[in-house]
N, CA, C and O of each residue as an XYZ file, in Angstrom:
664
protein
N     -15.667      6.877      1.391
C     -16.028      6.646      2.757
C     -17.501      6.971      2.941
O     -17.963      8.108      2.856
N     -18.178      5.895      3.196
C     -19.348      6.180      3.613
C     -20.154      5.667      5.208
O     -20.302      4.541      5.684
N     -20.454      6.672      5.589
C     -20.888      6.475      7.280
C     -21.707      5.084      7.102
O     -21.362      3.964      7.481
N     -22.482      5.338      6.654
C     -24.017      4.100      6.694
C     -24.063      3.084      6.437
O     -25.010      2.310      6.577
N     -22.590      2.817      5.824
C     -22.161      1.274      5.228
C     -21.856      0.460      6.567
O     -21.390      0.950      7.595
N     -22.266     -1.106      6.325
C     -21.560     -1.751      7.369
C     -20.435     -2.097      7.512
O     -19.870     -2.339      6.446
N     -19.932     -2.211      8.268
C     -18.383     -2.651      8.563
C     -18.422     -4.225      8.237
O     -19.308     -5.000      8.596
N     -16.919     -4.635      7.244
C     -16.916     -6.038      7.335
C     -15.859     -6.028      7.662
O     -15.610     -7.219      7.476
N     -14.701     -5.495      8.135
C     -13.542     -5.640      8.415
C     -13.779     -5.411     10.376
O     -14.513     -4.608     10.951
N     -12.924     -6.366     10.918
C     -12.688     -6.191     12.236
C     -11.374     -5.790     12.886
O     -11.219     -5.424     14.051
N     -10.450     -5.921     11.930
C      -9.157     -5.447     12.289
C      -9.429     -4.038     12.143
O     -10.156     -3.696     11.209
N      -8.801     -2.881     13.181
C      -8.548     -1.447     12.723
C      -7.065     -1.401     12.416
O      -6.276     -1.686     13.317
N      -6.563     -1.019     11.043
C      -5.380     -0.109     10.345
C      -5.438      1.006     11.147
O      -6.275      1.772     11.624
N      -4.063      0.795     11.120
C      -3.288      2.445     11.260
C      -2.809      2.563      9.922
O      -2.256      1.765      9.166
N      -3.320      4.314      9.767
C      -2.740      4.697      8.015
C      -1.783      5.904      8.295
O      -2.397      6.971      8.298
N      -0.392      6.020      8.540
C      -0.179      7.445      8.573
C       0.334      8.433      7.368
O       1.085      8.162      6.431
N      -0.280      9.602      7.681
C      -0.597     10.640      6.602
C       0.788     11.614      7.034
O       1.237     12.126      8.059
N       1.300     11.488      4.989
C       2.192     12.278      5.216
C       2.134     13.696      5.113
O       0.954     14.030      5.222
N       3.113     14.993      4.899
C       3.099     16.036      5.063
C       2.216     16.519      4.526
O       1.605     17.509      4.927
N       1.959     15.780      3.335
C       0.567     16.674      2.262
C      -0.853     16.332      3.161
O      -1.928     16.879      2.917
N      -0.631     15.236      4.339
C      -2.529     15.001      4.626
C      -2.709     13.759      3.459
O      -3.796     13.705      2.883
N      -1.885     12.982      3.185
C      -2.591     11.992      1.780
C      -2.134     10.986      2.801
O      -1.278     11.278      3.637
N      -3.105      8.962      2.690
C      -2.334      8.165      3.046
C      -3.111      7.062      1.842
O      -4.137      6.870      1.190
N      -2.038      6.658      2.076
C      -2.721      5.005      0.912
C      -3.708      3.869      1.416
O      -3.614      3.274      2.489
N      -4.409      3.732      0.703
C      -5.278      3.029      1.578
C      -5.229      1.683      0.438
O      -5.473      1.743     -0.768
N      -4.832      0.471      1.249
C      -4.360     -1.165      0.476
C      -6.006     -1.464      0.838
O      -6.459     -1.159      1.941
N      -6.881     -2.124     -0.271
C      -7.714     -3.004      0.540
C      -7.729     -4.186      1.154
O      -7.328     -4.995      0.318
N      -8.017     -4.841      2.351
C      -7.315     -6.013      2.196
C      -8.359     -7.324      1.839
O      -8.136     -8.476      2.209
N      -9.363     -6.960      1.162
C      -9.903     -7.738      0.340
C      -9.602     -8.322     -1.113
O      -9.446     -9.496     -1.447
N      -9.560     -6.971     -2.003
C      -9.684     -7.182     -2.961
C      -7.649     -6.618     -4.127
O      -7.132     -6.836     -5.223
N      -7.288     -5.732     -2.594
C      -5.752     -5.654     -2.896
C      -5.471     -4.342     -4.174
O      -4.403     -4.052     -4.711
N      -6.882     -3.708     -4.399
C      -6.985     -2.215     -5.088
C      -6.261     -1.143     -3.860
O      -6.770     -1.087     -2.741
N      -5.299     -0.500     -4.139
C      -4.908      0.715     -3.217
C      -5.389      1.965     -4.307
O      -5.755      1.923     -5.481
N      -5.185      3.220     -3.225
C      -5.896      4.649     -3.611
C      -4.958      5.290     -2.807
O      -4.370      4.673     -1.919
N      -4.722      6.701     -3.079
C      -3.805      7.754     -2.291
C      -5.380      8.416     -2.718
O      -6.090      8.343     -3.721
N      -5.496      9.113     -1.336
C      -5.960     10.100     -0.749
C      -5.959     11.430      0.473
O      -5.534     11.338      1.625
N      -6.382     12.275      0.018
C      -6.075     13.115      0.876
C      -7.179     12.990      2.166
O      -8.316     12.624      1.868
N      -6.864     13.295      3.640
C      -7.040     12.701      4.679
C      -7.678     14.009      5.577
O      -8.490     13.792      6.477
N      -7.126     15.680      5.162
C      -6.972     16.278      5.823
C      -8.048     16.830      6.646
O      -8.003     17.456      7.705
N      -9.174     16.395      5.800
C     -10.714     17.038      6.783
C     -10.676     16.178      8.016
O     -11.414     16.636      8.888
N      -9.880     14.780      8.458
C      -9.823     14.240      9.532
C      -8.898     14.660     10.350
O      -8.646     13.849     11.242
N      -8.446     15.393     10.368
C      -7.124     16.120     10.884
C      -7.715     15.990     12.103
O      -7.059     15.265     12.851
N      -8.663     16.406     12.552
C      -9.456     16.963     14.040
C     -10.452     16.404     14.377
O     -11.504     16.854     14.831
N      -9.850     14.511     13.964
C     -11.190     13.434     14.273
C     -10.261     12.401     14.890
O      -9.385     11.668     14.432
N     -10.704     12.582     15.934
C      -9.637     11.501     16.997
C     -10.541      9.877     17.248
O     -10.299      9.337     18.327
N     -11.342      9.281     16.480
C     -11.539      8.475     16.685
C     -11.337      7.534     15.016
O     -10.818      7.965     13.986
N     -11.823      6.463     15.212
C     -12.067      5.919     13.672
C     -12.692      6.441     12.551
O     -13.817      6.937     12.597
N     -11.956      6.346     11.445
C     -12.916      6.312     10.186
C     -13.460      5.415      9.188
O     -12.710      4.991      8.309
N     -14.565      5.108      9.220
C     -14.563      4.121      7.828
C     -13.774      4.427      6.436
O     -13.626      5.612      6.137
N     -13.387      3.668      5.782
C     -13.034      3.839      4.631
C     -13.352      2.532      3.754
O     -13.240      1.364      4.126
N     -13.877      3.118      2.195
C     -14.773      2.010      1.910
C     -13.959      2.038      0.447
O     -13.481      3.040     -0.084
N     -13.927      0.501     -0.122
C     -13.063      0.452     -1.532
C     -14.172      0.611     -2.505
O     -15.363      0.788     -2.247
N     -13.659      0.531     -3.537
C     -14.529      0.762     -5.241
C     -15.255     -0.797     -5.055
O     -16.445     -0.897     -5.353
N     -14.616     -1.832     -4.628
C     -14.906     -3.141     -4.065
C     -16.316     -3.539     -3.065
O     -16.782     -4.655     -2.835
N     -16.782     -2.186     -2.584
C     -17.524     -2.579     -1.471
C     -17.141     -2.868     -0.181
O     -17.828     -2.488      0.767
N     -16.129     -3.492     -0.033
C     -15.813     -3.816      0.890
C     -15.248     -2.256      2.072
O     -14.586     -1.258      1.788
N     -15.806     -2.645      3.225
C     -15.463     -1.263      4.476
C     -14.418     -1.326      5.527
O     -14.752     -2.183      6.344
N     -13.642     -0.944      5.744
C     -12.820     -1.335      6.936
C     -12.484      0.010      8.027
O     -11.990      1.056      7.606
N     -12.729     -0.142      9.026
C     -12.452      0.768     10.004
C     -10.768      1.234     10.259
O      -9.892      0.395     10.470
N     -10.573      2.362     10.211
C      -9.315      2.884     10.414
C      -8.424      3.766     10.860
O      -8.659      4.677     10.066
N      -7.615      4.147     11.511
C      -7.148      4.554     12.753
C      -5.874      5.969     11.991
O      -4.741      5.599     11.682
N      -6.192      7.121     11.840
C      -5.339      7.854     11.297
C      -3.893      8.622     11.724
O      -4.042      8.989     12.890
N      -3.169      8.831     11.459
C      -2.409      8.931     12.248
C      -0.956     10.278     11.630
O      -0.006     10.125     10.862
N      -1.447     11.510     12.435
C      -0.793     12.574     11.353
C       0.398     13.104     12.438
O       0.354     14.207     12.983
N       1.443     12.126     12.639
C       2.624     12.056     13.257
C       3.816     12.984     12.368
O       3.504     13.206     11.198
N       4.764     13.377     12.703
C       5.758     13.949     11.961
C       7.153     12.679     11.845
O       8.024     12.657     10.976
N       7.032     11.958     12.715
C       7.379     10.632     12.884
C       7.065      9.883     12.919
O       6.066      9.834     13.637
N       7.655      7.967     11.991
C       7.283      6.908     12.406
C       7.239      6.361     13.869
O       8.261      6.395     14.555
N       5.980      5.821     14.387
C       5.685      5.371     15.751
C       5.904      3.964     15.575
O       5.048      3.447     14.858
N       7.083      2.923     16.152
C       6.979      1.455     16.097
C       6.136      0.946     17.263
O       6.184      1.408     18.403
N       5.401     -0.002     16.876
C       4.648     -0.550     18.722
C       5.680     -1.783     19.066
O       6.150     -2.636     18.314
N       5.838     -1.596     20.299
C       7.207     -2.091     20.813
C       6.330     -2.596     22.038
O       5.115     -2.458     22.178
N       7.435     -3.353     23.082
C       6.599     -4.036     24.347
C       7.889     -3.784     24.942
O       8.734     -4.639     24.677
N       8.252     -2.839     25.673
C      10.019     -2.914     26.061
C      10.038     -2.751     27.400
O       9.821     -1.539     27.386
N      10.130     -3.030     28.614
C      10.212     -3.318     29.740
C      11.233     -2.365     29.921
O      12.302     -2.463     29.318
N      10.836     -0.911     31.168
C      11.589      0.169     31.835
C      11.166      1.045     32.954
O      10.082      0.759     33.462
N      11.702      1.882     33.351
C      11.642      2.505     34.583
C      11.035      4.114     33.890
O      11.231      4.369     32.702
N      10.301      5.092     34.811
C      10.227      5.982     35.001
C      10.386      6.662     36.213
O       9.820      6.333     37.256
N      11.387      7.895     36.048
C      11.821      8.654     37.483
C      10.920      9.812     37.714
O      10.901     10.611     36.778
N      10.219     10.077     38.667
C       9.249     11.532     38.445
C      10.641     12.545     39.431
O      11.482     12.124     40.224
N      10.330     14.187     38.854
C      11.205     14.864     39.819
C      11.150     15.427     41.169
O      11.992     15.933     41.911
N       9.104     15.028     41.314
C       8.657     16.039     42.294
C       7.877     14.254     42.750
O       7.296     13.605     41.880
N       8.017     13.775     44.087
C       8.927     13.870     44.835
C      10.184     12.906     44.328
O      10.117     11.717     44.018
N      11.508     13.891     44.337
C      12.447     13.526     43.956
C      12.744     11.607     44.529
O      12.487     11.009     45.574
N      13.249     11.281     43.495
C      13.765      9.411     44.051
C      12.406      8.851     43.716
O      12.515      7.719     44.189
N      11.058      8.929     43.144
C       9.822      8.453     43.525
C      10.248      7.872     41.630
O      10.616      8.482     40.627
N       9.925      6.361     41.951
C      10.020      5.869     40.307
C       8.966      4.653     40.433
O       8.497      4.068     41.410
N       8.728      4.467     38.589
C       7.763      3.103     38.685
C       8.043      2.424     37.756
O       8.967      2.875     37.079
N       7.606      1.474     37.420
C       7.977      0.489     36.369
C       6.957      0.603     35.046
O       5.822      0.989     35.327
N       7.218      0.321     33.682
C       6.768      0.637     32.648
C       6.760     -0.300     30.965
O       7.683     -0.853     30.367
N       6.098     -0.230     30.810
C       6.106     -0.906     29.517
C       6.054      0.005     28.212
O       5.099      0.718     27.904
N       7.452     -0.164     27.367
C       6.640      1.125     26.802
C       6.254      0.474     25.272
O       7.056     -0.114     24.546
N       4.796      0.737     24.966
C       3.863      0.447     23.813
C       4.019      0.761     22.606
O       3.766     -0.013     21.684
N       4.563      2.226     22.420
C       5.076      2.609     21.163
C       6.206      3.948     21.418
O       6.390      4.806     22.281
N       6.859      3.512     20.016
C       7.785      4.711     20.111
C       8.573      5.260     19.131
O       8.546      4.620     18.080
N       9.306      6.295     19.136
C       9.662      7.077     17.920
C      10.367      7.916     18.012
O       9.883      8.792     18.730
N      11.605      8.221     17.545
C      12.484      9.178     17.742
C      11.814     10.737     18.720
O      12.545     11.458     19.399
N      10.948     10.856     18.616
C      10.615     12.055     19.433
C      10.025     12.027     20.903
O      10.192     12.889     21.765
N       9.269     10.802     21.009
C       8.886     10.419     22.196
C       8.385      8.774     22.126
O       8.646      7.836     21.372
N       7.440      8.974     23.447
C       6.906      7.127     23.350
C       5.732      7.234     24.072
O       5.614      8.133     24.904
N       4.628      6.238     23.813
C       3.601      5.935     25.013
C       4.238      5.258     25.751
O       5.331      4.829     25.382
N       3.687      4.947     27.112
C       4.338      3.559     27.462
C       3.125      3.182     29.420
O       3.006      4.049     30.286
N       2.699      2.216     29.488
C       1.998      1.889     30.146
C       2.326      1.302     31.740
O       2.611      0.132     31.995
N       2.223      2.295     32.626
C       2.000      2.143     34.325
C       1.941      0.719     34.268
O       1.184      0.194     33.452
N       2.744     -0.070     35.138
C       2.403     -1.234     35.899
C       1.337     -0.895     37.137
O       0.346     -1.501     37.546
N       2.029      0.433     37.577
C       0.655      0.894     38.892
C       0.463      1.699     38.918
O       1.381      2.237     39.537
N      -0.285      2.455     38.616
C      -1.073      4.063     38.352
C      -0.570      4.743     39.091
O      -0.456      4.226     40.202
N      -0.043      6.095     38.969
C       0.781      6.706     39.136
C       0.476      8.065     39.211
O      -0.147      8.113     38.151
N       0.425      9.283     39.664
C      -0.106     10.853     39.651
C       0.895     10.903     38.780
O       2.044     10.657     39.148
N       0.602     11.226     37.523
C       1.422     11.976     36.372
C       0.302     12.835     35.687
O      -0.892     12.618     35.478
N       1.292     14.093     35.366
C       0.034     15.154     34.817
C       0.923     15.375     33.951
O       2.103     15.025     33.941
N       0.056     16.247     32.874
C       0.272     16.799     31.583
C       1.404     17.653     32.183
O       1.291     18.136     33.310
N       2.709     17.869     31.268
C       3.481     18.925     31.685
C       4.368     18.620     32.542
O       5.351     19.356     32.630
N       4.249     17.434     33.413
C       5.328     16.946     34.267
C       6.588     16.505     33.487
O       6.595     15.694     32.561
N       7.908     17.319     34.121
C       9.041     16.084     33.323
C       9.204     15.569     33.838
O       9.249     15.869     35.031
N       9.447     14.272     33.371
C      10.300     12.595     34.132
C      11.622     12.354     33.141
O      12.042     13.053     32.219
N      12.021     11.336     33.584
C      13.013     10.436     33.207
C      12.838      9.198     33.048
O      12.215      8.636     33.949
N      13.305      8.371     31.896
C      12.688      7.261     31.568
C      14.069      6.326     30.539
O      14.678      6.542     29.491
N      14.045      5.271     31.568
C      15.053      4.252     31.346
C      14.610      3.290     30.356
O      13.395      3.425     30.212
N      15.075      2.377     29.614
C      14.311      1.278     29.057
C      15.134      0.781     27.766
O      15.517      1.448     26.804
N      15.283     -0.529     28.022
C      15.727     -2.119     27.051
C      15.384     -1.881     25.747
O      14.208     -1.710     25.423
N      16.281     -1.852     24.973
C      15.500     -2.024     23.742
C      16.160     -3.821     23.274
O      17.267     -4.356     23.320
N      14.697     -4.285     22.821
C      14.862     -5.619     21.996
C      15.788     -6.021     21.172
O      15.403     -6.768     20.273
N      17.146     -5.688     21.217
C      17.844     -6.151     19.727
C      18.806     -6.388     20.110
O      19.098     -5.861     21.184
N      19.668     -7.163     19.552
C      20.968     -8.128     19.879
C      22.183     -6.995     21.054
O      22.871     -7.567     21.900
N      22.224     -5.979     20.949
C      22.603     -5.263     21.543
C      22.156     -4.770     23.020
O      22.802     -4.310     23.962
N      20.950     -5.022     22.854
C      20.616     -4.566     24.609
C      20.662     -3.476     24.262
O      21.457     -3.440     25.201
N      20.629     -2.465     23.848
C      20.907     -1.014     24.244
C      19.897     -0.360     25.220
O      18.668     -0.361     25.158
N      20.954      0.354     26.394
C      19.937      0.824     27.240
C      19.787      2.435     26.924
O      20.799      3.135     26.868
N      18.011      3.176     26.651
C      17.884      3.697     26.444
C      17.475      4.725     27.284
O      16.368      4.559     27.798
N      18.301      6.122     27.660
C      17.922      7.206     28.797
C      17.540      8.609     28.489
O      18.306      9.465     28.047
N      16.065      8.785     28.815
C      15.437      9.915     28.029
C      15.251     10.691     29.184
O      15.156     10.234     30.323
N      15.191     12.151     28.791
C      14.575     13.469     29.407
C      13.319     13.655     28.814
O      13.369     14.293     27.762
N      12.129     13.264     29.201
C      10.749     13.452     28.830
C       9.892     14.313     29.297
O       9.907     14.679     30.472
N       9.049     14.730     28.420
C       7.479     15.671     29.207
C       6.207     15.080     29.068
O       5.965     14.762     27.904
N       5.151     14.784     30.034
C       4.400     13.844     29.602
C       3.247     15.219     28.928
O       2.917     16.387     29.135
N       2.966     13.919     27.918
C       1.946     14.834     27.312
C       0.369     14.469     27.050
O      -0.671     14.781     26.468
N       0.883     13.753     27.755
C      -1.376     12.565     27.495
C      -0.882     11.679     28.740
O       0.203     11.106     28.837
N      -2.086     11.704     29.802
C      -2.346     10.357     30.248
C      -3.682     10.073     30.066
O      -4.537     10.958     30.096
N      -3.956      8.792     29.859
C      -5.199      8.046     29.905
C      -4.910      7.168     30.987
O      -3.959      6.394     30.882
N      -5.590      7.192     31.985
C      -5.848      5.563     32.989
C      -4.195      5.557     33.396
O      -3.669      6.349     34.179
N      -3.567      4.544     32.717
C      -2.351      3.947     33.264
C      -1.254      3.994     32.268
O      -0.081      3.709     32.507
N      -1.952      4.549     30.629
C      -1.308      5.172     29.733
C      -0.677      6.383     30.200
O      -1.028      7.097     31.139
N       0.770      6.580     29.043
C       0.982      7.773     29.167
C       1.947      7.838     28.136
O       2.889      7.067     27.952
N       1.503      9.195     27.242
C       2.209      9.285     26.510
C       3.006     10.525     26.353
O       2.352     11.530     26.630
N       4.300     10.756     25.967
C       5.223     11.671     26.300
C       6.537     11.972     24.946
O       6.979     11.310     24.007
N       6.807     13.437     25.560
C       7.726     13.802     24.021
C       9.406     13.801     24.499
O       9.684     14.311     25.584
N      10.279     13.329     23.814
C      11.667     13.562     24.769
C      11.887     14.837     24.589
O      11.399     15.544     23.707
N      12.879     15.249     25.715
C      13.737     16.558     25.909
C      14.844     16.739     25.329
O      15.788     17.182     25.984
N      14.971     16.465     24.089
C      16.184     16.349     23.266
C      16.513     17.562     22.288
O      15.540     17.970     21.653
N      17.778     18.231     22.055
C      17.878     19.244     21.589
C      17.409     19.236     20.160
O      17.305     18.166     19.561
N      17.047     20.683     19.442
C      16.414     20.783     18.344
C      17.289     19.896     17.344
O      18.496     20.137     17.317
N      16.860     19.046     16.647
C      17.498     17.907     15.789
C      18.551     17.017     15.638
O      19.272     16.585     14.738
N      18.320     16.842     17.338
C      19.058     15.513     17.670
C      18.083     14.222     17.531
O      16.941     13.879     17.839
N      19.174     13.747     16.912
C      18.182     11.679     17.166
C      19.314     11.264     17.843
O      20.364     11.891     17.980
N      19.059     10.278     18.213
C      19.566      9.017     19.420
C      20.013      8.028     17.982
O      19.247      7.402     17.250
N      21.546      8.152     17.893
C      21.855      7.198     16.959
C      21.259      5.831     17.415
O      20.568      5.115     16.690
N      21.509      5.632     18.341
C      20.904      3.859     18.663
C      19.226      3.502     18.510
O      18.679      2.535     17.982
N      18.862      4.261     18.947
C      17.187      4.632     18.662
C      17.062      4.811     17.317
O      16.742      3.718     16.849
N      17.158      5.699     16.381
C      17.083      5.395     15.553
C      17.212      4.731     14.606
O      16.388      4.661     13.694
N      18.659      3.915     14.687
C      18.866      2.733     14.140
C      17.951      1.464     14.559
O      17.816      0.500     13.806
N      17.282      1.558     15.936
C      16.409      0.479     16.143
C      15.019      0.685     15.459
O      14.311     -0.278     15.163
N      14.612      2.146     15.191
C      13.272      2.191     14.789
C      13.567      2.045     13.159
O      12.639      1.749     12.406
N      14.683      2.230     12.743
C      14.802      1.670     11.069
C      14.561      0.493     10.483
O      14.186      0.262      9.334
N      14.904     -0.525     11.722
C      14.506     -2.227     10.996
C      13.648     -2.338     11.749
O      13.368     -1.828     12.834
N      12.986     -3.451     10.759
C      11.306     -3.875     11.135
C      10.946     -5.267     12.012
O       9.776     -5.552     12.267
């Protein structure tokens, strides 16, 4: 990885790094992969270059989750508790057995630490409707991203079976 190089890649990768801090990096030029360790980015929240033996540079998006995140487009509701009955509509962007982002149709007072409730479709021959106890834990703008309230090592058989196929 070198800062000073130019970028020829315009797509940004997501690479996520497993327990050790290592992720593989495919080029998608020349199709040489590398395992590397990741961990001095641990506490770099924006892009990194990463550059092949090839020359070639591509910008890339790290991602040191304890869970796979699928990006999903799933059309649902959020209930806030304070003022009780007050709900909005939602898209949610990504998600993963532990929580989900998922994006305001209309901007909304949600703060860090608030719990809600959050309804929502999942895409697959089943319909399954999905009902979470959440805490939000990031908003940006009209983003918001949040962890469920689910007991210590429970998964959502249906959820998880949806985030298993691709």
């Amino acid at each position: 990885m070198n800062a000073g190089e130019k970028v020829t890649d315009n797509t940004i990768k997501r690479l996520y790094a497993d327990d050790a801090h290592m992720v593989t990096y495919l080029c998608p030029k020349c199709g040489e992969s590398r395992k590397q360790s990741v961990d001095k980015y641990k506490n770099v929240a924006g892009l990194i270059k990463m550059s092949c033996i090839c020359g070639y540079v591509s910008e890339i998006k790290i991602e040191f989750r304890k869970f796979f995140r699928k990006d999903t487009e799933l059309e649902g509701f959020y209930y806030k508790s304070i003022p009780e009955g007050h709900w909005g509509k939602m898209i949610v962007r990504n998600l993963s057995v532990a929580g989900c982002g998922f994006e305001m149709i209309r901007k909304d007072p949600l703060a860090e630490g608030e719990e809600i409730k959050l309804q929502f479709t999942l895409d697959e021959p089943k319909k399954s409707i999905i009902r979470k106890k959440a805490v939000v834990s990031e908003v940006q703008g009209s983003h918001v991203g949040c962890r469920f309230c689910d007991p210590p090592g429970h998964i959502d058989s249906e959820l998880g079976f949806y985030l298993r196929r691709s």
